[in-house]
C-alpha positions in Angstrom: -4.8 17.7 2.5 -3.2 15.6 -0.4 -3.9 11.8 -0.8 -2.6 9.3 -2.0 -3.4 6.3 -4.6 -1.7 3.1 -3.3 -2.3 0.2 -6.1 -1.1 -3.6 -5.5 1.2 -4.5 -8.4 2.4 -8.0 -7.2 1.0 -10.8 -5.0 1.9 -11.7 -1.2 2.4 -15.0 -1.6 6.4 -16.0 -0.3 6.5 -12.5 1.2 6.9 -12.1 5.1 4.2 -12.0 7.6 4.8 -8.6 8.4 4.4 -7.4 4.7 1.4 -9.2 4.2 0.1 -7.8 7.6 0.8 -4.4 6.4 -1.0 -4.6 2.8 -4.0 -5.8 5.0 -4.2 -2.8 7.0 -3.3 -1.0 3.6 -6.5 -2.5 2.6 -5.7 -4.0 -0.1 -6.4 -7.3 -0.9 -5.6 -9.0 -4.5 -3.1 -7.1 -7.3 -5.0 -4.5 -8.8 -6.8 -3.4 -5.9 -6.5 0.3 -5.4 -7.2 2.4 -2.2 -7.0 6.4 -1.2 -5.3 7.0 1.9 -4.7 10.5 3.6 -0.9 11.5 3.2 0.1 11.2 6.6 3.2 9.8 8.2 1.8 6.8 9.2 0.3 6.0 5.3 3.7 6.7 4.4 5.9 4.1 6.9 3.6 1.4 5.2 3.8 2.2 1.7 7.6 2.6 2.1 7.7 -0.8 4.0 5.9 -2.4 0.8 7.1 -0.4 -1.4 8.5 -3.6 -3.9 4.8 -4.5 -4.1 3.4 -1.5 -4.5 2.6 2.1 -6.6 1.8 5.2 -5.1 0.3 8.2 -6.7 -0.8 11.8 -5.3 -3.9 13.0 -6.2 -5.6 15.8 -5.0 
């Protein structure tokens, strides 16, 4: 199954609770933190919802 890199590019500060919420169960924490996440739909729905904070890479 593919996976995906999901790396912070920008800070949550002035953002909306709910995007802030979401880059916590993300895991990430600070900008530059990286995490690999399984490609599934539900990975997806948040990446897409912070995607203006965000990059996303596949990896295998």
């Amino acid at each position: 199954m593919a996976r995906l890199k999901v790396t912070q590019l920008k800070g949550r500060v002035g953002e909306k609770h709910f995007a802030r919420e979401t880059l916590r169960s993300l895991g990430l924490k600070r900008i530059g933190d990286t995490v690999i996440k399984e490609d599934r739909p539900e990975i997806r729905g948040m990446v897409r919802a912070v995607a203006h904070l965000v990059a996303v890479e596949e990896v295998d």
